[in-house]
SEFIZA-3560 file (N, C-alpha, C; in Angstrom, 3 decimals):
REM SEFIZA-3560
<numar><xx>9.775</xx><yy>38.390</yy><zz>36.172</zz><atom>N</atom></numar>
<numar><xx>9.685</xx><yy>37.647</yy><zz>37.428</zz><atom>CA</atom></numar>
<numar><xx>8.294</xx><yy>37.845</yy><zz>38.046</zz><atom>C</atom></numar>
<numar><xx>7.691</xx><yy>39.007</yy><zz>37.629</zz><atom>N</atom></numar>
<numar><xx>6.687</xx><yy>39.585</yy><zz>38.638</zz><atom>CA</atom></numar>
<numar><xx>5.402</xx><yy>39.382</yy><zz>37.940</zz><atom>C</atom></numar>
<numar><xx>4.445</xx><yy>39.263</yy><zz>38.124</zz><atom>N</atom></numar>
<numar><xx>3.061</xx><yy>39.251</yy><zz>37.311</zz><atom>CA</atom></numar>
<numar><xx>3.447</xx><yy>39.811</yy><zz>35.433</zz><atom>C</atom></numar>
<numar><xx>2.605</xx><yy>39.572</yy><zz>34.233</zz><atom>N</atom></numar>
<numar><xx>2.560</xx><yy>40.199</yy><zz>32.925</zz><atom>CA</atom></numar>
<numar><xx>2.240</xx><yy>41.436</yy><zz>33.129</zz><atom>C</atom></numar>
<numar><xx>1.221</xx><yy>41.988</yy><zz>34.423</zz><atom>N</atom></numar>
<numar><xx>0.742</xx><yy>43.001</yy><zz>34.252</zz><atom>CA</atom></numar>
<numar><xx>1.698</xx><yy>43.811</yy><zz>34.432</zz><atom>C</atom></numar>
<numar><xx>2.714</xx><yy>43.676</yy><zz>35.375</zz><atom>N</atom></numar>
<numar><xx>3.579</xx><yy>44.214</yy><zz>35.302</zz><atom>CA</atom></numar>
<numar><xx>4.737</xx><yy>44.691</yy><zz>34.291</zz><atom>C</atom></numar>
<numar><xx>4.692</xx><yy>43.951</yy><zz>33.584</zz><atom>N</atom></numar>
<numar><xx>5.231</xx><yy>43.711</yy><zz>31.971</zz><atom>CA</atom></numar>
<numar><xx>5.341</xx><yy>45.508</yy><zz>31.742</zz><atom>C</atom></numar>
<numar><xx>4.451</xx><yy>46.409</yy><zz>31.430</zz><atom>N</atom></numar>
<numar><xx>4.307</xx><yy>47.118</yy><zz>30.777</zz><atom>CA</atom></numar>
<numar><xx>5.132</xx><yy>48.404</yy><zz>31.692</zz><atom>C</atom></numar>
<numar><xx>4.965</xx><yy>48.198</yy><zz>32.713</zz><atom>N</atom></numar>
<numar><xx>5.919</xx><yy>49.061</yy><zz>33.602</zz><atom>CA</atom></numar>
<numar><xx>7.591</xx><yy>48.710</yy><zz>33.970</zz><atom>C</atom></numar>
<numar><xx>7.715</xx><yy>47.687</yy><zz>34.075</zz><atom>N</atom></numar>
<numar><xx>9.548</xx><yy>46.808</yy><zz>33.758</zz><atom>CA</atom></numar>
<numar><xx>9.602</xx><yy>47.459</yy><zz>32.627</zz><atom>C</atom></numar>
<numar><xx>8.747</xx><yy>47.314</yy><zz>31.879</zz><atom>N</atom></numar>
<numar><xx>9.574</xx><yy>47.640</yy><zz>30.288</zz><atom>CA</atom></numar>
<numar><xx>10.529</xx><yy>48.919</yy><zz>30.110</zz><atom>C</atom></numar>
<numar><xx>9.518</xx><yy>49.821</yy><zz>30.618</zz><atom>N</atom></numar>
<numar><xx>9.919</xx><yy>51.341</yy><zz>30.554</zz><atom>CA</atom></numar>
<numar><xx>11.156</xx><yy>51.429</yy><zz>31.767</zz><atom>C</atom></numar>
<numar><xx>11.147</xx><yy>51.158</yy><zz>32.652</zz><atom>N</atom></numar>
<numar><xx>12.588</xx><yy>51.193</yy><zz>33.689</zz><atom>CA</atom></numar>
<numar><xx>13.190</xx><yy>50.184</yy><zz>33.145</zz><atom>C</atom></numar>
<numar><xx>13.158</xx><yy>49.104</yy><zz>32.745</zz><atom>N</atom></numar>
<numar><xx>14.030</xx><yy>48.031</yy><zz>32.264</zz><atom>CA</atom></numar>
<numar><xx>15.282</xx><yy>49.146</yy><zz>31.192</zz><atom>C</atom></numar>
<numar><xx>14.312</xx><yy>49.979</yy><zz>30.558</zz><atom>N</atom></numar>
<numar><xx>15.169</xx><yy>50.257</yy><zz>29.030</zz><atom>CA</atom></numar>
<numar><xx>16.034</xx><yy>51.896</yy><zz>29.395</zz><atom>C</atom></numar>
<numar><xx>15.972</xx><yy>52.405</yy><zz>31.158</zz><atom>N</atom></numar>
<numar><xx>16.177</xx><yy>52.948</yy><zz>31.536</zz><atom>CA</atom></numar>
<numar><xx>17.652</xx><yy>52.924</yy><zz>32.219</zz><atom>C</atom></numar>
<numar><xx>17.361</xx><yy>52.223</yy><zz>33.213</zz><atom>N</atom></numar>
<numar><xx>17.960</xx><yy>51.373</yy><zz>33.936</zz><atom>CA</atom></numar>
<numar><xx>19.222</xx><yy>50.251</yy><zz>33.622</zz><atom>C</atom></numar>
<numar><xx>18.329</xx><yy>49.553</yy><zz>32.844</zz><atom>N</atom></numar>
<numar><xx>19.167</xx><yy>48.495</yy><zz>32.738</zz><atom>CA</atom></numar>
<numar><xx>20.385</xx><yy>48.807</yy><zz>31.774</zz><atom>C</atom></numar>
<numar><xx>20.703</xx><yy>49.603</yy><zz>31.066</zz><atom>N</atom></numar>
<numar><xx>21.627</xx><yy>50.222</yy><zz>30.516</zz><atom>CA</atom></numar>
<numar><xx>22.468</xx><yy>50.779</yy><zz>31.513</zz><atom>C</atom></numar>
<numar><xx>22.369</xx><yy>51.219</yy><zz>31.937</zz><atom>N</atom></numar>
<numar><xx>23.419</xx><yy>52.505</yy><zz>33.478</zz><atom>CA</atom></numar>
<numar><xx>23.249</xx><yy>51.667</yy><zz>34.033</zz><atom>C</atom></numar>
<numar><xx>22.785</xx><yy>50.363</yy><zz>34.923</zz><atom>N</atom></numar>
<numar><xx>22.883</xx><yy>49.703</yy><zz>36.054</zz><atom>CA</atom></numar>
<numar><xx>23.782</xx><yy>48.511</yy><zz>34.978</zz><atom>C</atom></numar>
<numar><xx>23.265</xx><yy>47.925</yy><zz>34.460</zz><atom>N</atom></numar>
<numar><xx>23.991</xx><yy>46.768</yy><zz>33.595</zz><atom>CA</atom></numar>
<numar><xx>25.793</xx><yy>47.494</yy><zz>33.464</zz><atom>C</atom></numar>
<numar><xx>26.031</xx><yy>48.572</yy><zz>33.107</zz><atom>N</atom></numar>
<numar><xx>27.770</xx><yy>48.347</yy><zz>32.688</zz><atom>CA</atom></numar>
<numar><xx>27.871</xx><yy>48.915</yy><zz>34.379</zz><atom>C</atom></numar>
<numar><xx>27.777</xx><yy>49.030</yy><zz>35.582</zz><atom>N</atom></numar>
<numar><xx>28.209</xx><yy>48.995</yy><zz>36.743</zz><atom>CA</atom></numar>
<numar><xx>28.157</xx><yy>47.765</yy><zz>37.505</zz><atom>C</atom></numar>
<numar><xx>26.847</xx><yy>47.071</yy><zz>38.101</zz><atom>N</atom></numar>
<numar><xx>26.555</xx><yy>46.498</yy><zz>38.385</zz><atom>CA</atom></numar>
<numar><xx>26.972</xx><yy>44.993</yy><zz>37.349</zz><atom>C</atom></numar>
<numar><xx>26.256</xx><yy>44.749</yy><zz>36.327</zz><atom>N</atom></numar>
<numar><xx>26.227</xx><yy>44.247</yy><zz>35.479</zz><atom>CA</atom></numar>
<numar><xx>24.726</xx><yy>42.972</yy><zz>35.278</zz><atom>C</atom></numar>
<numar><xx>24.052</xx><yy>43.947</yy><zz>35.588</zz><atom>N</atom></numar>
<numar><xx>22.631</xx><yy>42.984</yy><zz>35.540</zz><atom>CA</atom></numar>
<numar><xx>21.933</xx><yy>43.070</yy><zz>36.694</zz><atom>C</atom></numar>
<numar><xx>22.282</xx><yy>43.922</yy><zz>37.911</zz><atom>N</atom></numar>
<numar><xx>21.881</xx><yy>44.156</yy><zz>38.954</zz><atom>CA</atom></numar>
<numar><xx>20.472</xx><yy>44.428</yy><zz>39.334</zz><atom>C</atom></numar>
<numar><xx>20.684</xx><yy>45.328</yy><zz>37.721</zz><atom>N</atom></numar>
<numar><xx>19.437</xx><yy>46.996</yy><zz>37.488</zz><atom>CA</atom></numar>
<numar><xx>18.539</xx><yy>45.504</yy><zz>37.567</zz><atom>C</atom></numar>
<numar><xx>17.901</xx><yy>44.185</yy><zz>37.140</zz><atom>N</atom></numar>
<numar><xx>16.734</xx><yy>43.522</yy><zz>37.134</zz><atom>CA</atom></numar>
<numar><xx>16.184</xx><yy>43.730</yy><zz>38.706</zz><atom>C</atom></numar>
<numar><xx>16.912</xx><yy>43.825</yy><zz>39.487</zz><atom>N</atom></numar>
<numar><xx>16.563</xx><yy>43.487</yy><zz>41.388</zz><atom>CA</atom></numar>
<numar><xx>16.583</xx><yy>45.097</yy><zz>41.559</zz><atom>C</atom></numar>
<numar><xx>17.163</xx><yy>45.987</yy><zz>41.688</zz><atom>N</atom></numar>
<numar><xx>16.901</xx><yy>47.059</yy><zz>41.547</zz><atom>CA</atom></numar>
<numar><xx>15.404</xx><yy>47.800</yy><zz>41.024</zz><atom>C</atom></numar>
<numar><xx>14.761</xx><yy>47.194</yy><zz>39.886</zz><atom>N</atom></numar>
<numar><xx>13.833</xx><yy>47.685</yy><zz>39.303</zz><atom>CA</atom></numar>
<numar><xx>12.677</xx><yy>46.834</yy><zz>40.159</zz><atom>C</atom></numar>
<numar><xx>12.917</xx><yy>46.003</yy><zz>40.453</zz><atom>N</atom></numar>
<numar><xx>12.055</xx><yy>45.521</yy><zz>41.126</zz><atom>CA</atom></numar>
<numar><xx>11.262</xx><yy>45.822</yy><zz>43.015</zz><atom>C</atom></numar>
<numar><xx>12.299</xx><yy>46.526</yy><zz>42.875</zz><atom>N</atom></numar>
<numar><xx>12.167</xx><yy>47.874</yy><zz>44.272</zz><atom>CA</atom></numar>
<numar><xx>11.625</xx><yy>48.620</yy><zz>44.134</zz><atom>C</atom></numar>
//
């Protein structure tokens, strides 16, 4: 959503995150990480 440059930092919380936020939430962790 946010700039490419950003790319490289989502990545690393994306693969964090989005696992443990995804089976609660269920896709939440994207708006979350973006905080």
């Amino acid at each position: 959503m946010l700039s490419t440059t950003d790319h490289s930092r989502d990545s690393a919380g994306l693969r964090y995150v989005y696992p443990v936020v995804s089976r609660r939430a269920g896709g939440v962790s994207i708006g979350i990480n973006l905080n």
